[in-house]
Each structure stands twice: as structure tokens, then as C-alpha cells.
C-alpha positions in Angstrom: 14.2 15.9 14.7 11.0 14.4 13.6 10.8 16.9 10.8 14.6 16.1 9.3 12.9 12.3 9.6 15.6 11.5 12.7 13.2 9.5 14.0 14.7 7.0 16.2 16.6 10.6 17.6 13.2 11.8 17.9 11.9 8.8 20.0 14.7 9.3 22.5 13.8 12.2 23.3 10.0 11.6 23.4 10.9 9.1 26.3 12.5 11.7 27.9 9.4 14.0 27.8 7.3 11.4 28.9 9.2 10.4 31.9 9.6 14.0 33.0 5.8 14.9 32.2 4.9 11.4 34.6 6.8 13.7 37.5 4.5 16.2 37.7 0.1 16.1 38.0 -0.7 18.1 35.1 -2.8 15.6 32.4 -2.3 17.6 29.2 1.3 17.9 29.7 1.3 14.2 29.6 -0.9 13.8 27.1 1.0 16.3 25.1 4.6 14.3 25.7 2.7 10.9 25.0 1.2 11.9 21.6 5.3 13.8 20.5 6.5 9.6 21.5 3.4 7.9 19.5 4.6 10.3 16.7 7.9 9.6 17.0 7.5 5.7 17.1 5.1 6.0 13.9 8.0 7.5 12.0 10.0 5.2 12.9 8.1 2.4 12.3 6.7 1.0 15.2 3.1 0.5 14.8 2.3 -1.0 17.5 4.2 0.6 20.3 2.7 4.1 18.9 -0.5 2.7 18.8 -0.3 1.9 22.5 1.2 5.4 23.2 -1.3 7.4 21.1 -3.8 5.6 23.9 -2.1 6.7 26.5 -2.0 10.2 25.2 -5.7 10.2 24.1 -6.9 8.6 28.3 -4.1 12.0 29.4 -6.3 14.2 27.1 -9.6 13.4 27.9 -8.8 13.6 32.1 -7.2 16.9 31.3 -10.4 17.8 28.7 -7.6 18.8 25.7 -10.8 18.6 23.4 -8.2 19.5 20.9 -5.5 17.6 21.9 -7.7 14.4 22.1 -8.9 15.0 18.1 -5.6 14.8 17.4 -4.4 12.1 19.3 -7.7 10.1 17.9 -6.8 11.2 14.1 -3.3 10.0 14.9 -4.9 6.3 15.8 -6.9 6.5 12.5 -3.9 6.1 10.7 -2.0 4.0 13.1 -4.5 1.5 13.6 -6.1 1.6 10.6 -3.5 2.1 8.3 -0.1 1.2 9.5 -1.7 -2.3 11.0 -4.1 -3.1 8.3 -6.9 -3.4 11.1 -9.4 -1.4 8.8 -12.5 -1.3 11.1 -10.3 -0.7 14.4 -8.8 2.0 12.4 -12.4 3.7 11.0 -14.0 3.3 14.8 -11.3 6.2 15.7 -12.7 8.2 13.4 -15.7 8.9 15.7 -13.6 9.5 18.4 -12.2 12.4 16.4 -15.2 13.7 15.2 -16.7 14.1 18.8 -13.6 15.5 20.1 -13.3 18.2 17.0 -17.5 19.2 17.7 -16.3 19.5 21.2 -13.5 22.0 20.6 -15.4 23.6 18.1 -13.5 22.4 15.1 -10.1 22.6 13.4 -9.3 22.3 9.9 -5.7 21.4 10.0 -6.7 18.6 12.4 -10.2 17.9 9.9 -7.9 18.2 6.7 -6.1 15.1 8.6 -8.6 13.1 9.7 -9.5 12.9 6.0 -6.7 11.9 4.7 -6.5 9.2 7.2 -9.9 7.9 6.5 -8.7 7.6 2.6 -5.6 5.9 3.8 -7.9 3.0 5.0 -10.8 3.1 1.9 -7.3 2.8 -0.1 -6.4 -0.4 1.7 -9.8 -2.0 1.4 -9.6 -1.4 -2.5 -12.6 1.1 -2.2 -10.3 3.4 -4.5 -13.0 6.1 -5.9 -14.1 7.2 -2.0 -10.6 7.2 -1.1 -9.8 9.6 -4.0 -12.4 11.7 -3.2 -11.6 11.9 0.1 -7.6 12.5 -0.7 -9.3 15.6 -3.1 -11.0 16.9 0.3 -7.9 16.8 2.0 -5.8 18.5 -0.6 -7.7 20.9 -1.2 -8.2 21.8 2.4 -3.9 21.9 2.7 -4.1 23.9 -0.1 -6.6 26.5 1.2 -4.6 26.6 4.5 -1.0 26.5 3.6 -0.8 27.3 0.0 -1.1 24.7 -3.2 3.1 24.8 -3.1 3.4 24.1 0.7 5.2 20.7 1.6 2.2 19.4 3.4 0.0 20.6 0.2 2.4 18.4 -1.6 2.4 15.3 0.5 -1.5 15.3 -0.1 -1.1 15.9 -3.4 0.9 12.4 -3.7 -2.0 11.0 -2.1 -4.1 11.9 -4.8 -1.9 10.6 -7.5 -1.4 7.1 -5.5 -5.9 6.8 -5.7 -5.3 8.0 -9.1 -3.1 5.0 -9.8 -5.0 2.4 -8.1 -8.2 3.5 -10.1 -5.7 2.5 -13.4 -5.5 6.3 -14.2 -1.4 6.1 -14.7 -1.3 9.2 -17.3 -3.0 11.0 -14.2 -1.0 9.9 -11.7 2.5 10.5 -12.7 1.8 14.1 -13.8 0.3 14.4 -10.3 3.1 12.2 -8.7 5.9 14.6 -10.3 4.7 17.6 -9.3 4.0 16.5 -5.8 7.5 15.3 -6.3 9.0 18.9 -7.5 7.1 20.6 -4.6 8.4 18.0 -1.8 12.2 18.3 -3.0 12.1 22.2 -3.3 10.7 22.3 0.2 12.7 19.9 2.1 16.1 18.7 -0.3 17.0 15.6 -2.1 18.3 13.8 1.5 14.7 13.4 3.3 12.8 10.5 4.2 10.2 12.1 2.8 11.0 12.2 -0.6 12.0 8.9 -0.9 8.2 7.9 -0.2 7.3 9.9 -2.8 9.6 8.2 -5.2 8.3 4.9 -4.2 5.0 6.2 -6.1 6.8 7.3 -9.3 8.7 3.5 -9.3 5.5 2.3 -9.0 3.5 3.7 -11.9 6.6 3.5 -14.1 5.9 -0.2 -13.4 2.8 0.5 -14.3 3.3 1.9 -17.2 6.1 -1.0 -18.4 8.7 1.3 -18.1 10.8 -1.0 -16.1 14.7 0.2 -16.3 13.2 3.6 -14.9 11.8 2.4 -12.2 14.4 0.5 -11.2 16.2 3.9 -11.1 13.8 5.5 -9.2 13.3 2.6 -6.5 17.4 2.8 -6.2 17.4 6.6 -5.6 14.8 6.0 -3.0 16.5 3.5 -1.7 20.0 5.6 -1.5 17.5 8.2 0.8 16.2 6.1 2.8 19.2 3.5 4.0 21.0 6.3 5.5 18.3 8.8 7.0 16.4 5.6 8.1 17.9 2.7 9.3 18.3 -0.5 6.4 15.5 -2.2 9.1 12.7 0.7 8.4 9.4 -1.0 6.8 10.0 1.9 4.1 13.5 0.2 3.1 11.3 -3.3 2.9 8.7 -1.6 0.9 11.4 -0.2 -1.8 12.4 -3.4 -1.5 9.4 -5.3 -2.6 9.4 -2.9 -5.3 12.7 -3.3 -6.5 11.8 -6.7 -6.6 9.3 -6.4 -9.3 11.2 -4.1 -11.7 13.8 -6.7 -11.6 11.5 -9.7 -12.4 10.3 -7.7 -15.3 13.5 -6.6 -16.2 14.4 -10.6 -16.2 16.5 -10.6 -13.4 14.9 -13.4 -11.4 17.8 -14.2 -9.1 18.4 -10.6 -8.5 14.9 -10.1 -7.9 15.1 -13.2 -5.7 17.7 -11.7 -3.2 15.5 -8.3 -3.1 12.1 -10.0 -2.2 13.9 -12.3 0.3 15.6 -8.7 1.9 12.3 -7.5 2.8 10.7 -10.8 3.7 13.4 -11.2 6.2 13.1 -7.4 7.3 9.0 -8.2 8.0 9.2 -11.4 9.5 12.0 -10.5 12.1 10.3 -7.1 13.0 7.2 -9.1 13.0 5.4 -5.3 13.0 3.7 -5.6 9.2 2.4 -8.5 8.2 0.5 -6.9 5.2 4.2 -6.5 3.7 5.4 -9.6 5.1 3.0 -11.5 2.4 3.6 -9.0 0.2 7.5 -9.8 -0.2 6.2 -13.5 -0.1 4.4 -12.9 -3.0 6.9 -11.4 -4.7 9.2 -14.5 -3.9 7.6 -16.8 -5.1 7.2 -15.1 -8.5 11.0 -15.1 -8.6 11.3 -18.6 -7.0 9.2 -19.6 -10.0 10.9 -18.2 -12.8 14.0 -19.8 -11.2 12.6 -23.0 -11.3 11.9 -24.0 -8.0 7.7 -24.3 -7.9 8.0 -26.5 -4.7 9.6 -23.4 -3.0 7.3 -20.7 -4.7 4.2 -22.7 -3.8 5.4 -22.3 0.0 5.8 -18.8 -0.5 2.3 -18.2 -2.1 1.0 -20.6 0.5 2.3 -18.5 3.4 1.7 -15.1 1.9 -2.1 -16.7 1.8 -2.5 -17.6 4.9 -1.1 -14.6 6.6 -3.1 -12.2 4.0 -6.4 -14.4 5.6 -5.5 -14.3 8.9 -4.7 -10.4 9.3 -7.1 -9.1 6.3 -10.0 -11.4 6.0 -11.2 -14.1 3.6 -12.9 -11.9 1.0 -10.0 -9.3 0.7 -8.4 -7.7 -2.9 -4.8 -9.3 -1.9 -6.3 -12.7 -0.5 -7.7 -12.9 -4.5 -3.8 -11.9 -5.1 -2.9 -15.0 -3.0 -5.6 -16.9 -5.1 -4.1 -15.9 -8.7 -0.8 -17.0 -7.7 -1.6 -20.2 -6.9 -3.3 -20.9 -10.0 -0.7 -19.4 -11.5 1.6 -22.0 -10.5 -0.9 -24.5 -11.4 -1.4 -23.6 -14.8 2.6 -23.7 -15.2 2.4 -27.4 -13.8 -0.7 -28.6 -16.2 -2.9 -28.7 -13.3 -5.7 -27.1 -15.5 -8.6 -27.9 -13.4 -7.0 -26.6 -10.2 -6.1 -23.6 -12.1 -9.8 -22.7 -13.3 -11.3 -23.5 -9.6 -8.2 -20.9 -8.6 -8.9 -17.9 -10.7 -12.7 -18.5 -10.2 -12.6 -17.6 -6.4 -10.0 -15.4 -7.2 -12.4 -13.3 -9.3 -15.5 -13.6 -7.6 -13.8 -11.6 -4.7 -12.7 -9.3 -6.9 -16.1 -8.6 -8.1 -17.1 -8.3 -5.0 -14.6 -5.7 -3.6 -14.2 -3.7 -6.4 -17.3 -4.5 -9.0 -17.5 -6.3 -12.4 -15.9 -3.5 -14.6 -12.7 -3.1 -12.6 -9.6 -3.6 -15.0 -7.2 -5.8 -12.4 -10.3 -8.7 -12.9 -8.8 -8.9 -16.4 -6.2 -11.3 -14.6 -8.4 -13.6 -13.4 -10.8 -13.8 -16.4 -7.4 -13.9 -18.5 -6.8 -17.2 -16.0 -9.8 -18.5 -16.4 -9.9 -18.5 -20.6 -6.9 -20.4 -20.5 -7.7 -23.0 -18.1 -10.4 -23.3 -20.2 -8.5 -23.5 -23.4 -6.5 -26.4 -22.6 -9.7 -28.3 -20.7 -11.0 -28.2 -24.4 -13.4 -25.7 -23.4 -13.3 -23.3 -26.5 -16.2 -21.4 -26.1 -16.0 -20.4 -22.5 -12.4 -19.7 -22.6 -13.3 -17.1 -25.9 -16.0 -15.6 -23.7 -13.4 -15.0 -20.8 -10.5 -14.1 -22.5 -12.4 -11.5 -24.6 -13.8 -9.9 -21.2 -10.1 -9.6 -20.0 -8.8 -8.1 -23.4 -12.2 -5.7 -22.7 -11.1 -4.8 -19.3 -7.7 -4.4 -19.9 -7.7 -2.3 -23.0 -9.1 0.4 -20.9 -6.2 1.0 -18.6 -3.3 2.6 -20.1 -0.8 0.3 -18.7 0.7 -2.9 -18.7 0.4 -3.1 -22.5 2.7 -6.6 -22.1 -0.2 -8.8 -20.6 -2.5 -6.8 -22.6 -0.5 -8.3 -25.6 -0.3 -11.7 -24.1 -4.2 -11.7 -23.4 -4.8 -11.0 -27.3 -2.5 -13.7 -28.4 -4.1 -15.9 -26.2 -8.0 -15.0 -27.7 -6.8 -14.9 -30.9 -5.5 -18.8 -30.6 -8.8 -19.5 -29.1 -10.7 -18.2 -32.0 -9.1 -19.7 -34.3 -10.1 -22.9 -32.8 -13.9 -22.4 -32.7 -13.8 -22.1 -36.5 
């Protein structure tokens, strides 16, 4: 069940393993039946709930000394914890756990080649994109060495790869690497699974990326077509295509459409109340739409929620807190409020540069921000200097050639001033 992605089937019958394994005295049987439900309710979406099973099955393990079956259980939580709830440190203190338990059994690569990717999973979230690339390379080529470079799980790592890929603005990279991960997953488990529609998200994504809007839309909506019916239209992956969905529509100029698909997945987050990563996400995304439409009073609620909940779960000094930050200046540079604009993108960017370093293309945003604001304060200089560091920036990632465009226009009118 769990490997045709049936996952709420699955789950059912996890709760009947558990409650025949708590009949009887044995610990690893329980262990074993408690990590199948933590599975089960990870596939299915429930974070939490298999957080709090993996625990039981990792206290079952460690009374019945399953070295192995506790390093599994403890690589699980890596990902669960760490991952799945955005609780990066939780998620990384795991890893020792794991570690201790492998030594103990004397080692395992399947379980090691997991335990990296997990780790990446988390490096990926905290924007530290080059150690989580390396660490997706470990793991692939550990699948690959184990199971073959054209095995399904070889693929799935693969993908991994090609998302740290994209995130480090390498898009040529990524969608080669993305569509054969993509080939490989298909051939191995159809066009109908679960699977394959998370795979797909990635291609919509870079296709974004890449301005290619109308084909990502397609992509998102294929995705979408898998996952509704294998999943459930409440499954976090249904609100994540969603959120995506959202943005190819924006771009496509479909702001009320885009509207209705960011308010989907807001819904789905805040009545599962599981992710609230993706719950400001889709706020995010809202209130781009909501401002395009018009309505700044309700897109300023929506940036000012997806903020605070981004603060609250993340942290203050966090890559999507500066998100939060760049939208809100945004919206004030749309309303003249030019000053409140500059002090916007300047906190905006000096968590950026923080997280991810000066020479990091996405600052190109907030320096972009900051040379306008500058620009209409009258301050011609400063707004060449920053404008020409977001041009710089930019013009080294091979996508979004559209802002790139609008960034030149915008230094080239500030030029022609200071003459």
C-alpha cells in the first residue's frame, strides 16, 4: 500500500499492527509496527502524529536493542522533524541519534545513504544550498552504487540533486537533471503515482524559473491530475501544487485565477493546521494576487500574517522572513511610501547576506528595492550603486530574464539622471 502511495490505506493498517503488536511482550515487534504507522502517517501527511509514532518506535527499539531498527527509526525523525515541521535544529539533533545507533549495529548504507539525504533536506530549508547539494551528491551516489543509477530510489535522489541545483540558480542544470530523474521515476512506477507528481512539482518549478510560464502551468496541472485522486484534495502535496499553480498564473496575468489557487492552499494549511511553513507560503502568494487585483489593504494582511507566522515557526533572521520583508516594501513602494520601502528592503537584505552571503543572486531583489527607493527619495547616486549590484547579481543566473530586464530599465533611468 505505502509503495502504490495508498497511504491513508496504509495507515489503517499500521493501526492494526500496532494494536496487535501492544498484545504481545516482544519490543521489536512493536517497534517494528510503530515505525510501518509513523511511515504511513508521513505519507500521508501527518507530521506530527508520525513524529510522535517514530518516538514510540525508536523508546520500543532501544528496550528491545534493534540497533538497526532504532537508526532507522532515528533517520525517519530527521526528516520528520526536521523537514516536514521546519524545526531545523530538532530535526539535525536526530541525526546523532542515528549515527550512534548505525556504529552500534555496525553500519548500513541503505540506512547511511538516508540519513544523508535527510540531513540535505534540512541544510536545503535553512538556505545553506551548496552543503545540501553536496550532501544530496553523497546520497545519490550511494543509491546508485547500491541499487543501480536507473533504480527508482536512484531516481528520487537524483531529483534531490536537481532541486539544490535549482536553488543554487543553476536552472540549465537542474531541468536536465530534473527530466531524467523524471524519465527514470515514470518507467519504474507509471504515470498514476504520487510519486511522480512530486517530481513534477520540481520541473513546474524551474520552468518558472526559467520564465517559461504556460509550461509550467501544464506541468503543475498534470501533477495536480496525479495527485487529487491517488491522494486526497486535502494532502499538503495538493497545497503545495497549489501554491505553485498560483505563481504561473500571476505571471501568466491571471490574478484572479491565481487568487482562487493561493486561497485553495491557504485554506488547506490553515484548517489542517499541520505546515505552517506552507501556510505563509500560500499567504504570500495571496497577497501578490490580492495586490495586482487591487486590494493593498487585503494583501498587506496577507504579507502581515505570512510574516508573523514565518517569525514565529522559523526565526527572525530566516531566508523567507526576508521574503516576508520584500513584500512589504513591495507594497510600500506601490503606495509611494518610499522611505518605508528602503528601511524594508534594507533588513530584507541584510538577512539575506547573512544566510546565504553577499554574492548570492536572489539579493538582487532587495538591492533592486533598494535603488528604487532611492531613486524617487532623490537619491541618484546610491540608487545607481544598488541597482547596478542587482543587474551584477542577477545577470549571473540564467533565469528570470523579465526582472533582469526591469532591473536594467530601472539603472539605465537612473543614469541618465546623474548626468
Amino acid at each position: 500500500l505505502s509503495d502504490a502511495g495508498r497511504w491513508r490505506d496504509a495507515t489503517a493498517v499500521a493501526r492494526e499492527a500496532v494494536a496487535a503488536a501492544g498484545a504481545i511482550t516482544h519490543e521489536p515487534t512493536r517497534a517494528a509496527a510503530a515505525f510501518l504507522l509513523g511511515e504511513a502517517l508521513e505519507g500521508d501527511g501527518a507530521a506530527p502524529e508520525s513524529e510522535q509514532a517514530l518516538r514510540d518506535a525508536f523508546a520500543a527499539a532501544e528496550r528491545g536493542r534493534d540497533d538497526l531498527l532504532a537508526a532507522r527509526v532515528a533517520t525517519e525523525l530527521v526528516f520528520v522533524v526536521g523537514q516536514l515541521q521546519s524545526r531545523y535544529d530538532d530535526g539535525l539533533d536526530w541525526v546523532f541519534h542515528a549515527e550512534t545507533q548505525l556504529r552500534r549495529a555496525g553500519g548500513d548504507p541503505e540506512i547511511e545513504a538516508r540519513l544523508l539525504g535527510n540531513q540535505a533536506h534540512i541544510r536545503y530549508g535553512k538556505a545553506e544550498y551548496s552543503a545540501a547539494r553536496a550532501l544530496y551528491n553523497k546520497a545519490y551516489e550511494m543509491r546508485a552504487k547500491l541499487h543501480g543509477a536507473e533504480s527508482l530510489v536512484a531516481a528520487k535522489a537524483l531529483h534531490n540533486v536537481a532541486r539544490a541545483a535549482m536553488a543554487e540558480g543553476d536552472n540549465a542544470g537542474a531541468i536536465e537533471l530534473t527530466r531524467r530523474a523524471l524519465a527514470l521515476i515514470e518507467q519504474r512506477i507509471g504515470s498514476e503515482h504520487p510519486d511522480l507528481a512530486n517530481a513534477l512539482s520540481g520541473l513546474g518549478t524551474i520552468e518558472l524559473n526559467q520564465g517559461k510560464y504556460a509550461d509550467a502551468l501544464a506541468t503543475i496541472d498534470r501533477a495536480l491530475a496525479i495527485a487529487e485522486p491517488s491522494l486526497g484534495t486535502d494532502h499538503p502535496m495538493v497545497g503545495q501544487l497549489a501554491i505553485v499553480r498560483g505563481v504561473a498564473l500571476e505571471q501568466l496575468g491571471r490574478a484572479a485565477d491565481a487568487a482562487a489557487s493561493y486561497t485553495r492552499a491557504r485554506d488547506l494549511f490553515a484548517r489542517d493546521g499541520r505546515d505552517k511553513r506552507l501556510l505563509a507560503e500560500s499567504l504570500s502568494g495571496l497577497g501578490h494576487a490580492q495586490s495586482l487585483l487591487g486590494d493593498r489593504v487585503a494583501a498587506r494582511a496577507s504579507f502581515v500574517r505570512a510574516l508573523e507566522i514565518r517569525k514565529e515557526t522559523l526565526g527572525p533572521e530566516t531566508e523567507a522572513v526576508a521574503g516576508s520583508l520584500e513584500d512589504l516594501a513591495g507594497l510600500d513602494a506601490e503606495l509611494g511610501h518610499h522611505a518605508d520601502a528602503l528601511s524594508g528592503y534594507r533588513s530584507a537584505l541584510a538577512i539575506r547576506e547573512k544566510v546565504n552571503g553577499p554574492d548570492y543572486f536572489e539579493l538582487a531583489y532587495a538591492h533592486a528595492g533598494i535603488g528604487k527607493a532611492e531613486y524617487a527619495l532623490g537619491h541618484t547616486e546610491a540608487a545607481v550603486s544598488s541597482l547596478r549590484r542587482a543587474v551584477q547579481l542577477l545577470a549571473g543566473y540564467d533565469g528570470d530574464p523579465e526582472s533582469l530586464a526591469d532591473m536594467r530599465v530601472a539603472l539605465a533611468k537612473a543614469e541618465r539622471r546623474t548626468r
